[in-house]
N, C-alpha and C positions, 0 to 999 in steps of 0.2 A: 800274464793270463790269470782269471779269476780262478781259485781253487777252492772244491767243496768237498769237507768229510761227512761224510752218513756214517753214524755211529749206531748200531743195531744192535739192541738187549732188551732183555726181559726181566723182572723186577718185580716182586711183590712189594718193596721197601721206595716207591717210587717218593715219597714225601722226603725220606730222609737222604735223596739222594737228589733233590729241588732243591735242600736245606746245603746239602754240599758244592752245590756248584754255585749258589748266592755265596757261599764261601771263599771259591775258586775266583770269583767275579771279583770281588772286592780285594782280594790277597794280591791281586795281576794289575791292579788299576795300574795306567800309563805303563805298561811292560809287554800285555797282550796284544797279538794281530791280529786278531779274530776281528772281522767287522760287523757278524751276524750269526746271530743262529734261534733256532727254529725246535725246539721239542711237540712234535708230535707223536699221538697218543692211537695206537690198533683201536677200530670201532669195535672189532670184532673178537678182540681178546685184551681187555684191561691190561694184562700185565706185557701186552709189548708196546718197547718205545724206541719211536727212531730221532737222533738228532741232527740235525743239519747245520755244518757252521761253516763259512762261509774268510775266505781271507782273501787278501789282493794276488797271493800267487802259490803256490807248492814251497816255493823255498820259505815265507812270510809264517807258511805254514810249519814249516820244520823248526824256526825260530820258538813259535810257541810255544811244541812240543818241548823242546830242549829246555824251557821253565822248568823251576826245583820244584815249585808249586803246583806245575801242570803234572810233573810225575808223581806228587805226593798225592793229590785227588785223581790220580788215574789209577792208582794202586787200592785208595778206598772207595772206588765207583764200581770197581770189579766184585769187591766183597760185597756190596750190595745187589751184584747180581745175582739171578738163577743162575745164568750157567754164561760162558767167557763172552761177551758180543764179540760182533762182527764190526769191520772195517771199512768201506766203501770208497777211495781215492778218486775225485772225479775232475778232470780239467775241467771247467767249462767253454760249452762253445757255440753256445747263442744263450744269451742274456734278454729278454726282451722285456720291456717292463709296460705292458698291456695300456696300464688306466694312464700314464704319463703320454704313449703313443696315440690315444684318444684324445687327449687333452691337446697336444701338441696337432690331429688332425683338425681340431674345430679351429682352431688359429687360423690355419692355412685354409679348411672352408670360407671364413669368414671373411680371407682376403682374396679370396677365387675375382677375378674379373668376370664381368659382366652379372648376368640373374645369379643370386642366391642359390646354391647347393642345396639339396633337403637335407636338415637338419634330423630328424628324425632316426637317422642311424644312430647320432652321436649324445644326444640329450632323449631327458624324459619327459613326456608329455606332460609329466607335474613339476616339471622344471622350477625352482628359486633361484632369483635373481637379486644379491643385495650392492647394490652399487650407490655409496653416500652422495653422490651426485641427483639422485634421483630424489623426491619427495618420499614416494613410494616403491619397497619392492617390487618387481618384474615376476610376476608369478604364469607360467606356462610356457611351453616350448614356443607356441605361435606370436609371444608379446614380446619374448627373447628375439625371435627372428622377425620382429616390427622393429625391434629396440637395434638390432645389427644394420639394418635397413638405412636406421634414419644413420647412421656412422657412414654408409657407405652411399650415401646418397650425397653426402656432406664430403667425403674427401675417397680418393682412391686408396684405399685400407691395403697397408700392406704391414704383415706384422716379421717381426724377427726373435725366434727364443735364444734366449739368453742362456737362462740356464732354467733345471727341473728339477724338484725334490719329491720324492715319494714315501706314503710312508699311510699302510693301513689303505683306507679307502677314500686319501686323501692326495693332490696333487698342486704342488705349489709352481706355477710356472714364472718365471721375471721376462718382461718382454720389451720391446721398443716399436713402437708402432710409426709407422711414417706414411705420411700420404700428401696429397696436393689437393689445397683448398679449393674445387671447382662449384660447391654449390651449398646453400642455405643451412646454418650451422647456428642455432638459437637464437635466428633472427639476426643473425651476422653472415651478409648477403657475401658471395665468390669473394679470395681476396684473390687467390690464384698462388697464393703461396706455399712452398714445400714446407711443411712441419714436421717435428716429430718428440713424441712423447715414451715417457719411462711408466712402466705399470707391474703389477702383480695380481696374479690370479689366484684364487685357492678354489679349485675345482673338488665336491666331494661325488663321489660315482655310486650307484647303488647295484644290488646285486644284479642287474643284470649286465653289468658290468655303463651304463650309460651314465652323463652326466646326470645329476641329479640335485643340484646348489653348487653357486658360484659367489664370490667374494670378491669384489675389488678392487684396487687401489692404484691411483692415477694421478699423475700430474696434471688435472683439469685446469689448473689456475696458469700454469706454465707454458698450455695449450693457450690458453685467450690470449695472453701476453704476447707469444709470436702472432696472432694472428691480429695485432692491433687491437683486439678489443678493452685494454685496459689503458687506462692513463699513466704515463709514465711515472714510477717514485721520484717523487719532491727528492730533493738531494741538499 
């Protein structure tokens, strides 16, 4: 189970105590289990700060702890405080990672059977589209959902995530897409064949938390191939 410390104090000396744990960082390389953490800063009073770190479980955590180095900058992180922080233990128990769940829904809209989903919960009306297959980027939510259209008009879209990385207000999804060739696909009429293709998405979200630019990367050539459209390699 995921384990997060919240580390609470207050610090007029907050620089030289950013300067200590770039210290801490570098001293723990390949030793530490920490997988994350988070310094935030009181709006409402400069000198408090909470920090957030994050490890794969409480014991992962205890590990850390038990560093010579983790005691040695936990003893001079105190001296820079005002007065003793505070400790916070927290098991985690829902994990949810928002913009990767939105990402992961427009997949699944996009393979909905029958009429198209509205789009418009999940993308931004000023939506970018950069996909190297095209001549030109795909610029707005409506020419996205023309541009899903002509895929699903082409073959019964059915996608599978792979796997998902998140990171800031970015979401990387690897997927496998499969479908069966029932209808007009760049002038390469029904062959009626099951296919399927490897892709990557790089989804970026904007504050309102919606899609807002997308990236990506496809085995279009590996697509023609199954479907007959290319001449076999000379050998």
């Amino acid at each position: 189970m995921t384990f997060v410390q919240l580390i609470d104090c207050r610090t007029s000396r907050f620089d030289e105590m950013d300067r200590l744990m770039d210290t801490w960082v570098e001293q723990t390389r390949g030793k530490r289990t920490a997988t994350h953490a988070v310094v935030g800063k009181d709006r409402s009073d400069a000198s408090h700060f909470i920090e957030i770190v994050e490890f794969p479980s409480y014991e992962e955590a205890m590990r850390n702890s038990n560093l010579p180095e983790t005691d040695t900058v936990f003893r001079e992180l105190v001296a820079l405080c005002d007065e003793m922080p505070t400790f916070t233990d927290l098991d985690v128990v829902r994990d949810e990672k928002l913009y990767a769940t939105t990402a992961r829904q427009f997949f699944e809209t996009v393979g909905t059977a029958g009429e198209l989903p509205p789009l418009n919960g999940l993308m931004a009306e000023s939506y970018h589209d950069h996909d190297p297959s095209n001549e030109q980027d795909v610029i707005g939510m409506d020419a996205m959902r023309r541009e899903a259209d002509m895929w699903r008009g082409a073959f019964d879209v059915r996608f599978t995530i792979e796997d998902q990385i998140s990171e800031d207000d970015r979401v990387c999804t690897r997927w496998t897409f499969t479908g069966t060739h029932h209808g007009d696909f760049m002038g390469l009429p029904p062959t009626g064949r099951e296919v399927t293709m490897t892709g990557t998405t790089v989804f970026r979200f904007d504050d309102d938390g919606k899609i807002a630019e997308g990236w990506w990367q496809y085995d279009r050539l590996g697509l023609m191939s199954r479907l007959g459209a290319l001449d076999p390699l000379e050998t």
